[in-house]
C-alpha positions as CSV (number, residue, x, y, z in Angstrom):
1,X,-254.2,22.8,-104.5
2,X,-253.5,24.7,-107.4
3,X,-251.1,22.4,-109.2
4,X,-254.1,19.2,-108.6
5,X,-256.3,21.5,-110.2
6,X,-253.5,22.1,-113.4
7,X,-253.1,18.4,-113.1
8,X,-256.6,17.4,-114.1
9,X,-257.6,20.1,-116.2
10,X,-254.3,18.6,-118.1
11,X,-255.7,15.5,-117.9
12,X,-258.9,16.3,-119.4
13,X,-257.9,18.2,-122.0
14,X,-255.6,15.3,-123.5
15,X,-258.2,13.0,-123.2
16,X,-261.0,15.8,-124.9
17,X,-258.7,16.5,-127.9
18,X,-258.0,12.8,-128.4
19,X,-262.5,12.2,-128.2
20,X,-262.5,15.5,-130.6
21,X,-259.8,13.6,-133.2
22,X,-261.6,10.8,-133.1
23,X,-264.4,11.7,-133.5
24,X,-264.2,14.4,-136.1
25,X,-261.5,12.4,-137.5
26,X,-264.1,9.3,-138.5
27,X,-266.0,11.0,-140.5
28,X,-263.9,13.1,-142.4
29,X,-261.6,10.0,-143.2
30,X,-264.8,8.5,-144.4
31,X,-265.8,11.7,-146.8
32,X,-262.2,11.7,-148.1
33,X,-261.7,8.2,-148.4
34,X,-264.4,6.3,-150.6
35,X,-262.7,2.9,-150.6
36,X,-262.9,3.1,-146.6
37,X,-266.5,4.5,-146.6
38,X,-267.5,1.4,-148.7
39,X,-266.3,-1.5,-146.7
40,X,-268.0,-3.5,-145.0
41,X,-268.2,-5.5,-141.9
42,X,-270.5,-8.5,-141.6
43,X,-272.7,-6.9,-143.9
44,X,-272.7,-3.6,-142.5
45,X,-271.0,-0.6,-143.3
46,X,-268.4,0.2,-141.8
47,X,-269.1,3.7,-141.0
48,X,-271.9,2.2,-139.1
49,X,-270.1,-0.1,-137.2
50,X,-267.7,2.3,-136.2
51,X,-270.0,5.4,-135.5
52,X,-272.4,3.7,-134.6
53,X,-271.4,0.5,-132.0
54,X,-267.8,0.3,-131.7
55,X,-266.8,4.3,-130.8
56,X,-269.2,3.6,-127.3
57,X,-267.1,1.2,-125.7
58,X,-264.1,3.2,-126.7
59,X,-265.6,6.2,-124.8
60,X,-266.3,3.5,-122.1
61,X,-262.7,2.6,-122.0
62,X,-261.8,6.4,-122.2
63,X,-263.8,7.5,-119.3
64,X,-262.4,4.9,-117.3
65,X,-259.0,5.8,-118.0
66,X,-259.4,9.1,-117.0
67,X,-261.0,8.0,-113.7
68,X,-258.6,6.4,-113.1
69,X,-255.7,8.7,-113.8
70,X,-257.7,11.6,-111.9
71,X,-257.5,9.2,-109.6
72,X,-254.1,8.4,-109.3
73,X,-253.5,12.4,-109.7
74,X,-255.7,13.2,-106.7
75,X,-253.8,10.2,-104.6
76,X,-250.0,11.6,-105.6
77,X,-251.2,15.1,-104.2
78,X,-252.9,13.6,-101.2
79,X,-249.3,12.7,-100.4
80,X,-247.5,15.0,-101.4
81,X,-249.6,17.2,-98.9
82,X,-249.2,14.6,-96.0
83,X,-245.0,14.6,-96.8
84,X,-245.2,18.3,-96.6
85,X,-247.2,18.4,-93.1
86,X,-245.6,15.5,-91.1
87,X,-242.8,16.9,-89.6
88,X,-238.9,15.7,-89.9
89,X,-236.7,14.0,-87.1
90,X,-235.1,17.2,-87.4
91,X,-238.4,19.3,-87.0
92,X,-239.5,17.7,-84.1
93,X,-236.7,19.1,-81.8
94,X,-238.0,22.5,-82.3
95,X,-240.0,23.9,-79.6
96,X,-242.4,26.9,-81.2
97,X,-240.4,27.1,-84.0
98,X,-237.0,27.2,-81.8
99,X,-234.6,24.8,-80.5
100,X,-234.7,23.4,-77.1
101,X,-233.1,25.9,-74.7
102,X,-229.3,24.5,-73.7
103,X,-228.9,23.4,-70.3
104,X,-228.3,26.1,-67.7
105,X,-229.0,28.9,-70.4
106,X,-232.9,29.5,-69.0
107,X,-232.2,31.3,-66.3
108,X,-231.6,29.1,-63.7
């Protein structure tokens, strides 16, 4: 359980630096960068477009990455645990954690 829970708090760290890049990283390349700051986009600026239209489907598209990758995470651990508790061909010969007693070794 632990290494699901490193996993996605993996996961979600990745995907909140990359949001925290981008979205100080915006407006600090506007500040530092007039000629950027002063284009435009069908008669808007582009800081506006960006800030304030574009960057919400991009978290859209973000959040559903990381669904589904949590998703995929949570499925690869699902089976890992199933591998771990069905038993081998070899397993299932043992009786109680023992191998079946040999014939005419029980006593008889």
């Amino acid at each position: 359980m632990r290494s699901l829970v490193r996993t996605q708090l993996r996961l979600a760290m990745r995907l909140c630096l990359v949001l925290a890049v981008v979205v100080a990283g915006l407006p600090l390349l506007f500040a530092l960068v007039p000629a950027v700051r002063e284009q435009e986009v069908l008669g808007a600026p582009l800081p506006w477009v960006l800030l304030g239209g574009l960057i919400y489907p991009w978290f859209v598209a973000c959040g559903w990455w990381y669904v589904r990758q949590a998703e995929r995470n949570e499925a690869d651990f699902a089976e890992l645990v199933d591998r771990a508790s069905t038993p081998r061909d070899e397993d299932r010969s043992l009786v109680g954690g023992r191998p079946p007693a040999a014939p005419g070794r029980d006593g008889s």
